[in-house]
N, C-alpha and C positions, 0 to 999 in steps of 0.2 A: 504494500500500500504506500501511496505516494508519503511525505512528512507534510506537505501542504496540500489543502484542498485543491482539489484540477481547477484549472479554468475553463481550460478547455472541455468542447462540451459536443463537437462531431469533426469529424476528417473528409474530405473528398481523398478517398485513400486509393483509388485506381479510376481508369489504366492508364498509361503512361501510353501520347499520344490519341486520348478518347476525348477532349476536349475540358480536361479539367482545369485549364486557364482560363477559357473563357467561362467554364460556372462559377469561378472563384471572383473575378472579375465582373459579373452581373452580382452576383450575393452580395460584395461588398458593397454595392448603391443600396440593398435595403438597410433602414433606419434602425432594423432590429436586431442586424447581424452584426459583428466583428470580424473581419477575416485579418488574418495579418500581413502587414504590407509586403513583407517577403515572403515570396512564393518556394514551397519545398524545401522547407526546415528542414529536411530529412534527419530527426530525434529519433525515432522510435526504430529506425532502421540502422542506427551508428552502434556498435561495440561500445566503443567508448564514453559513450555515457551510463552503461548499464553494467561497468564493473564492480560493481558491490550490490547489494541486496538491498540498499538504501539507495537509487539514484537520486542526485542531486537533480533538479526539474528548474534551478535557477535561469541558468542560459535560457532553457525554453519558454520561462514564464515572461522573459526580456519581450522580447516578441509580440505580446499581448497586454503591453502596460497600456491603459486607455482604456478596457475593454468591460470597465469595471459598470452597470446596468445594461450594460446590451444580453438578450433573451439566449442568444447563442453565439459564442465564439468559437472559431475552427481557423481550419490552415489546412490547404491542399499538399499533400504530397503522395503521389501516384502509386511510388515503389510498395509503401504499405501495405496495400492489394498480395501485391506478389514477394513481399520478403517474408520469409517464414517464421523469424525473432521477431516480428514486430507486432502481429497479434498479441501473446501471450504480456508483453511491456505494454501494450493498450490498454488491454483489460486490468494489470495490478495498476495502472494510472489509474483509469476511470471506466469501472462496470458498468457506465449507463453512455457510455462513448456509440455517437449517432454515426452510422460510416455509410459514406455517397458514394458508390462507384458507376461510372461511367464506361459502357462497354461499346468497344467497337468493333464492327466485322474484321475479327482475329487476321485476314489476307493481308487487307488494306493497310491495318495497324502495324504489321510487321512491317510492309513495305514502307511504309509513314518511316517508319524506326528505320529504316536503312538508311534511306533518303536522307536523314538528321543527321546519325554518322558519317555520311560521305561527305557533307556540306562541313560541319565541325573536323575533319579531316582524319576520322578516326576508324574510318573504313575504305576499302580501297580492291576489296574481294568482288568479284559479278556479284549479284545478288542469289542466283540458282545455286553458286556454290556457297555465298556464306550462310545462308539456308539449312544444308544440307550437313555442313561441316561446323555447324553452330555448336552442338556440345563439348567436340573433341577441342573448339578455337579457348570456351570457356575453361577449361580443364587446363588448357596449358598457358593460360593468359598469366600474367604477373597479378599479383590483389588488387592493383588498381585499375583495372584494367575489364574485370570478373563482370561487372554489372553492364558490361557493353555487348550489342551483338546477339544480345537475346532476342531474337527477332520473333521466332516463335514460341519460344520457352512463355513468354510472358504471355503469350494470347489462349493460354490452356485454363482460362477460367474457372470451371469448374470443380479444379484440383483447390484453387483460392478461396474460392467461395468454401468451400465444403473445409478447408482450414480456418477461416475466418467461422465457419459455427457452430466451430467447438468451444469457442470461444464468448462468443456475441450470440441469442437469441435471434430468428429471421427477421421481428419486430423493428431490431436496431439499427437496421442495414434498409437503403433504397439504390434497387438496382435499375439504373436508366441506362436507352439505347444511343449512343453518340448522336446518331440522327433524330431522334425527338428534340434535342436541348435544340435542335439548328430548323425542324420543319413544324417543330411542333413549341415554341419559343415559351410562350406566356403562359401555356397548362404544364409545360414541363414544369418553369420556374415557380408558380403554384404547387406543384406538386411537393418539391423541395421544403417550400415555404410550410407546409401542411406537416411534413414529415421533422421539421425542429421543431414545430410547434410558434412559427409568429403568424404573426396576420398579413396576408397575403400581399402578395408582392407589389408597389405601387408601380405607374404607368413605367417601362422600362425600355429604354432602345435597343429594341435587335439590331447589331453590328458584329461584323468579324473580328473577333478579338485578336487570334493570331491564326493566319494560313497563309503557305506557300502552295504555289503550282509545283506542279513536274509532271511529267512524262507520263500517261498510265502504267500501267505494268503489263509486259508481255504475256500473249495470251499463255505461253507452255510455261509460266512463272506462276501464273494465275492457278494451271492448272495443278501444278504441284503442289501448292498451298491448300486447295481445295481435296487434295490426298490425304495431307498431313492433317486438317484440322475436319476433314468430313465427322467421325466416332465423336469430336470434340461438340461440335453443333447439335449434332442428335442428343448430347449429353445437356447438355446447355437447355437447351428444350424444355426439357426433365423435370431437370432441377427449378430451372425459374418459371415455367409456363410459357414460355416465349415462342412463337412466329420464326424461325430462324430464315426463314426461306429465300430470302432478298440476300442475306449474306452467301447463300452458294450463289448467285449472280453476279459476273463482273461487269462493273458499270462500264456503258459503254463512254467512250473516249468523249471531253466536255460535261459529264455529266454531272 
């Protein structure tokens, strides 16, 4: 148990690449919420805050100074989703910890995530091979090195989810589709709004908070993804109740 009460009170905790800048980014205009001005604290995912049995929550409470009547405060960071210490360090913080994740069609999201490496200069592999050669690249990467390149590691959702609740009851968790927050703008953000518990969202400008173009993906790149995460989608299903069916579609080019 934390030594000072949380403040913190939900995380947009995945996925990396599902548009959790622009949720975090719209939240912060409502009058009810806190979000912190720095995006991807990444706390709950660092070793080294969590070397003793007692962490220190200083550094992280820095972050949220201001936030003292606001209904709900939080802080986006994606990795939480998918780091596997970081559940277990949520819940001894805060058992009633609200977690938003934003899922995207697992394809697109990996190829989003190449696309960012290569621009940042940190990849340099085709995409078909560093796809394919993805576990053995993490295996022999240096430590700092470990969290990049997971292109599909990350989009296996379901392995996350079903880690996140053993932790968290389903109640505590709302799972949105990347595309609602962007075609379906002002009932998603309701929706969000309904699930911390403020009063509903006032008039809010749909804009693009952050997107790049590129290239779509090649159709036999498309198709190989649609290999790897087909079992993944039927599971997904399942589990959330979801429609997956637009995600085996690759959008046609412009779209």
């Amino acid at each position: 148990m934390p030594e000072v009460p949380p403040r913190v009170t939900f995380l947009i905790a995945g996925t990396q690449k599902g548009g959790t800048t622009a949720l975090a980014q719209f939240l912060a205009q409502h009058p009810q919420i806190f979000i912190s001005r720095r995006k991807e604290l990444h706390f709950f995912d660092t070793d080294k805050y969590f070397r003793t049995s007692t962490p220190d929550y200083a550094w992280y409470h820095q972050h949220f100074e201001g936030s003292e009547g606001y209904r709900a405060v939080g802080e986006a960071t994606p990795i939480y989703m998918y780091w596997p210490a970081a559940a277990p360090r949520i819940k001894a913080y805060n058992p009633a910890m609200k977690l938003i994740m934003l899922l995207r069609n697992p394809a697109e999201r990996a190829y989003s995530d190449y696309i960012m490496e290569r621009r940042r200069g940190f990849e340099y592999w085709p995409f078909r091979w560093a796809v394919r050669f993805e576990r053995v690249r993490s295996m022999l990467s240096p430590p700092t090195w470990r969290r990049l390149h997971l292109y599909t590691s990350r989009g296996f959702y379901s392995q996350q989810i079903k880690r996140l609740l053993q932790f968290f009851p389903r109640e505590q968790m709302l799972f949105l589709k990347t595309e609602e927050l962007r075609e379906e703008h002002e009932r998603t953000l309701q929706r969000v709004c309904a699930f911390l518990g403020v009063d509903p969202f006032p008039a809010c400008k749909q804009e693009i908070v952050f997107s790049h173009e590129y290239d779509p993906m090649p159709p036999a790149d498309w198709a190989l993804l649609q290999r790897i995460f087909a079992r993944e989608l039927d599971e997904l299903e399942r589990l959330l109740g979801w429609d997956c069916s637009a995600w085996r579609r690759q959008p046609s080019p412009g779209a």
